[in-house]
C-alpha positions as CSV (number, residue, x, y, z in Angstrom):
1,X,-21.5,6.2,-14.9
2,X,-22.2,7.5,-11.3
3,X,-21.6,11.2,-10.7
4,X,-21.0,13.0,-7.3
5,X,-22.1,16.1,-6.3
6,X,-21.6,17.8,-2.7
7,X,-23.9,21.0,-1.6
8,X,-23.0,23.1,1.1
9,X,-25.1,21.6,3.6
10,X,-23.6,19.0,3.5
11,X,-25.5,17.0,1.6
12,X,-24.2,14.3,-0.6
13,X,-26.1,13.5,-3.9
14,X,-24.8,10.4,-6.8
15,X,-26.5,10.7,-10.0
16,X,-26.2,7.9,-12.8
17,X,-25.8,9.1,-16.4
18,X,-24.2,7.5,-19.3
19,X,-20.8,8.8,-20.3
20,X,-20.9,11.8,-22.2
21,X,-24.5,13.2,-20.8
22,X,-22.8,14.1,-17.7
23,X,-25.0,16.9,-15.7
24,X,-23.4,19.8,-15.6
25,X,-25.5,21.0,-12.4
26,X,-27.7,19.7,-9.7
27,X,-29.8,21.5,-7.1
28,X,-29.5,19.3,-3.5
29,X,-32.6,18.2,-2.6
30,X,-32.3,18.9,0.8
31,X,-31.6,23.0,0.4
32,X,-32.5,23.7,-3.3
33,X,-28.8,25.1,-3.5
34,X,-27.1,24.2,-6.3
35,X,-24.2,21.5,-5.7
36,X,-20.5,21.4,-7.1
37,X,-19.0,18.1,-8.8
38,X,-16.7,16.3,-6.9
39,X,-14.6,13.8,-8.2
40,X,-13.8,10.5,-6.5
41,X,-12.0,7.1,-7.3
42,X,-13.1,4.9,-10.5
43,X,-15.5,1.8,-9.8
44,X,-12.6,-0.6,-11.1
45,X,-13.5,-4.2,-12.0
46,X,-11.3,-6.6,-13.1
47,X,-12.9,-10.1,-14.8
48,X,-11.7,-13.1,-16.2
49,X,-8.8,-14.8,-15.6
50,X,-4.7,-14.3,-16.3
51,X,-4.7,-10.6,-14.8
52,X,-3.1,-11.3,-11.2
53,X,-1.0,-14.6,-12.7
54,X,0.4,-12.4,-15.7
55,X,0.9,-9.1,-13.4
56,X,1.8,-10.7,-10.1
57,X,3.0,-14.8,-10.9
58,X,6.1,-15.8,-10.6
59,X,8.3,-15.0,-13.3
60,X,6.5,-11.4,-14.1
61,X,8.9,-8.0,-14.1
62,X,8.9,-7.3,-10.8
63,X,10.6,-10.2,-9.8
64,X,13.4,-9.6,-12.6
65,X,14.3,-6.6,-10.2
């Protein structure tokens, strides 16, 4: 799992951990300031097949609207 931290000097740092050994703190490399979480969209990934003809065919719920 990727982890995102943001220093004020603007400096942008992702750090990969496995789930559940998430770092609490990080110093930036640039400054040596310590850096606060941020929190950003989930890396989503949808595989195999029948997710877009079961959610979005025709005949799913939406088109019983």
């Amino acid at each position: 799992m990727t982890f995102e931290f943001q220093c004020g000097c603007g400096e942008h740092i992702e750090i990969e951990a496995p789930i559940g050994k998430a770092p609490k703190t990080t110093r930036c490399p640039a400054c040596g300031r310590r850096a606060k979480r941020t929190f950003s969209t989930p890396n989503i990934r949808f595989r195999g097949v029948g997710f877009h003809v079961n959610d979005y065919g025709p005949g799913s719920p939406k088109d019983d609207k």
